[in-house]
Backbone as numpy.savetxt, mean C-alpha at the origin, in Angstrom:
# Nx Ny Nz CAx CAy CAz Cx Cy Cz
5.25 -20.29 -14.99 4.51 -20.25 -13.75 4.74 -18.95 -12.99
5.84 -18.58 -12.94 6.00 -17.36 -12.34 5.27 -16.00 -12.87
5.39 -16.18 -14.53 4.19 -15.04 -14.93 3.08 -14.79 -14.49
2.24 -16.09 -14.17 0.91 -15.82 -13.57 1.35 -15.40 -11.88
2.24 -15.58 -11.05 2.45 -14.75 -10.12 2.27 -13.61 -10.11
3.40 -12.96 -11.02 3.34 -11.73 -11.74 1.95 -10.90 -11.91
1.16 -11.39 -12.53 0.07 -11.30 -12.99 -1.03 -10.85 -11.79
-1.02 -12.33 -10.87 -2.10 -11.84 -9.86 -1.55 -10.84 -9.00
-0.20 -10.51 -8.72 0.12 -9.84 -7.86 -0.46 -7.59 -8.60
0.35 -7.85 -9.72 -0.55 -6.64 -10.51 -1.93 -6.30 -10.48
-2.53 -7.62 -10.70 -3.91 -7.16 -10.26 -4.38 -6.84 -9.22
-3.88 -7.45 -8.39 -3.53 -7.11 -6.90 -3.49 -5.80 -6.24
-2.23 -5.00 -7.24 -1.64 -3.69 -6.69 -2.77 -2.76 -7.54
-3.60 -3.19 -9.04 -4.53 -2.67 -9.56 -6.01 -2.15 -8.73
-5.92 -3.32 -8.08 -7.29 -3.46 -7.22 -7.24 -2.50 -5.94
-5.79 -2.85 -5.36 -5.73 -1.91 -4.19 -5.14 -0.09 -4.31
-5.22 0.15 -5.40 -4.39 1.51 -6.25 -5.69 1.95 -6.16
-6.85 1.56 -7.18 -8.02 1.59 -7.19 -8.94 1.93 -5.74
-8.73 1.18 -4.86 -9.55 1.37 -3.76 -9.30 2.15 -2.66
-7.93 2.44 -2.79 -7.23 3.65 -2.23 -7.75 4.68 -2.24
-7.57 5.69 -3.42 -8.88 5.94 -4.56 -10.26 6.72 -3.67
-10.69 5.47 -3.94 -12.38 5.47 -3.53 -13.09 5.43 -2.29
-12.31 5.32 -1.31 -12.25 4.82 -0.29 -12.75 6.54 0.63
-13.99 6.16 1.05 -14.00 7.42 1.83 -13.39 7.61 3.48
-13.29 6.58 3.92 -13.05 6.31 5.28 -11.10 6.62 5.33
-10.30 7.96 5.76 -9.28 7.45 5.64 -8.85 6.66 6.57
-8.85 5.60 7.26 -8.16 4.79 8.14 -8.14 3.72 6.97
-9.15 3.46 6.69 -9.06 2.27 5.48 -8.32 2.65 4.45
-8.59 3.70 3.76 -7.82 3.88 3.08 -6.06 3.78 3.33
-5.65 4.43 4.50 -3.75 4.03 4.76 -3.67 2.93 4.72
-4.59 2.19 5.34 -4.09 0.26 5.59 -3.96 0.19 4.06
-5.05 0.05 3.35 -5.26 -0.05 2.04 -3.45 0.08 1.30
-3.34 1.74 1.57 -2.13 1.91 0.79 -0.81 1.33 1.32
-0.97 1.25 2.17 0.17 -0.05 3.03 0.12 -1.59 1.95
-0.63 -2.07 2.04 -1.29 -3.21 1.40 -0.10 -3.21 -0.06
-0.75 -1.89 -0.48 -0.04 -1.44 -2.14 1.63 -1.31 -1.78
1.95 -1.07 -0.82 3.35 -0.54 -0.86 3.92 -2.30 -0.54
3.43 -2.98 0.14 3.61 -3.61 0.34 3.66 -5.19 -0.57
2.19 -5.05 -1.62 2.80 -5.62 -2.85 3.32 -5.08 -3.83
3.89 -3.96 -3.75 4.95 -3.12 -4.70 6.20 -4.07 -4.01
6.17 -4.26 -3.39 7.97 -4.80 -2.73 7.66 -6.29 -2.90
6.68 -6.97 -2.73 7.06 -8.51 -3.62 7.19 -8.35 -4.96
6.70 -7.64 -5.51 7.09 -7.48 -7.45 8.42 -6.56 -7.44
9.09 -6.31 -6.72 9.81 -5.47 -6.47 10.85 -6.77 -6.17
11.15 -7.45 -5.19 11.58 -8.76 -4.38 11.52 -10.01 -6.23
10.20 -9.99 -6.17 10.45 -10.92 -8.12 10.74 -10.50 -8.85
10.88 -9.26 -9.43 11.90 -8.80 -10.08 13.67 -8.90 -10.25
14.11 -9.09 -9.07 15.63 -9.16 -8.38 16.18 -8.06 -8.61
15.15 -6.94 -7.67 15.82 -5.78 -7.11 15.55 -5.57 -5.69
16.22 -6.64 -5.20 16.30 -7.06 -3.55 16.65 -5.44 -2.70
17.18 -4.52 -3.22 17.53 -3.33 -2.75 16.33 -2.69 -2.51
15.75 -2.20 -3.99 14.70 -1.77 -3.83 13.90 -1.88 -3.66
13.04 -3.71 -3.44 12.34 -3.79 -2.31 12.03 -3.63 -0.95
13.60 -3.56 -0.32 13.86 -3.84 0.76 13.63 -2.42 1.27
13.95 -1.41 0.49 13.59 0.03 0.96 12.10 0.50 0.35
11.20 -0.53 -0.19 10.17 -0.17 -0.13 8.99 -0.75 1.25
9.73 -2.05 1.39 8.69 -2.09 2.99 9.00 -1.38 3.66
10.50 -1.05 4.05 10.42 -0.01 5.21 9.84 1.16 4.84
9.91 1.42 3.76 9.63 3.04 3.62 8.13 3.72 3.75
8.12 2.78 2.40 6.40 2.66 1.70 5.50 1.59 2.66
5.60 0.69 3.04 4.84 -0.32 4.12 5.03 -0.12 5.49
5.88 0.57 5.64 6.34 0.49 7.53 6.11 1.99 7.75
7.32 2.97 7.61 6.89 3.91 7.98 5.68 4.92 7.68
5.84 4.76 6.46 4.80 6.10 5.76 3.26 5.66 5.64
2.99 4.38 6.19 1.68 4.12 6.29 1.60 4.35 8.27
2.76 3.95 8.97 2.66 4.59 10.35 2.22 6.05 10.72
2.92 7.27 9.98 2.69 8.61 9.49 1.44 8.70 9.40
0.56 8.22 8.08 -0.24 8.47 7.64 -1.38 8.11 9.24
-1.56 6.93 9.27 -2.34 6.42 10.81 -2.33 7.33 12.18
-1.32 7.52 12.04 -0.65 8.89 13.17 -1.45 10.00 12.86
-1.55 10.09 12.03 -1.59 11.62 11.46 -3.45 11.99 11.22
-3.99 10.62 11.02 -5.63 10.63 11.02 -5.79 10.41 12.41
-4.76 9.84 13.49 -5.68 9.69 14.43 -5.55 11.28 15.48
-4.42 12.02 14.74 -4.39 13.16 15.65 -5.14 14.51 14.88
-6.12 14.22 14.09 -7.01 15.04 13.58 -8.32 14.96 14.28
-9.24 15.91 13.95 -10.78 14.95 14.53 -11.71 15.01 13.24
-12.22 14.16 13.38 -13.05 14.33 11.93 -14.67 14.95 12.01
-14.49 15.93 11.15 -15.63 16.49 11.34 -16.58 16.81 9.87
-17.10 15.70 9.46 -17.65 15.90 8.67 -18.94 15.61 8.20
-20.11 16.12 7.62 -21.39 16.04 7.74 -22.18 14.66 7.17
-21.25 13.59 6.82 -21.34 12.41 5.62 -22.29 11.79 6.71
């Protein structure tokens, strides 16, 4: 049972790796990669590397998607799309 956890959660991080990606809008896109960092640390957490999950929400889910949000909203966007 836990494999198919496994499983949807990969597809999961597949889907949102992917749309990261493609994503022209960056605001969507950081949430997006938040999302990914963030199911990187439950497969990270099911694995039983409680360490290195634990420094992937903060790192990868908390701060560096804060950065990223920060950092689009102190730009201006100027583009002809």
């Amino acid at each position: 049972m836990i494999w198919l956890l496994d499983l949807i959660i990969l597809a999961l991080v597949v889907v949102c790796a992917v749309a990261t990606i493609t994503l022209r809008d960056l605001l969507g896109a950081a949430i997006v990669f938040g999302v990914y960092s963030f199911l990187m640390c439950l497969l990270w957490a099911e694995m039983g590397a409680v360490d290195v999950a634990f420094t992937e929400a903060t790192v990868g889910a908390g701060v560096s998607t804060i950065l990223f949000i920060a950092a689009i909203f102190r730009t201006t966007r100027r583009s002809k799309d």
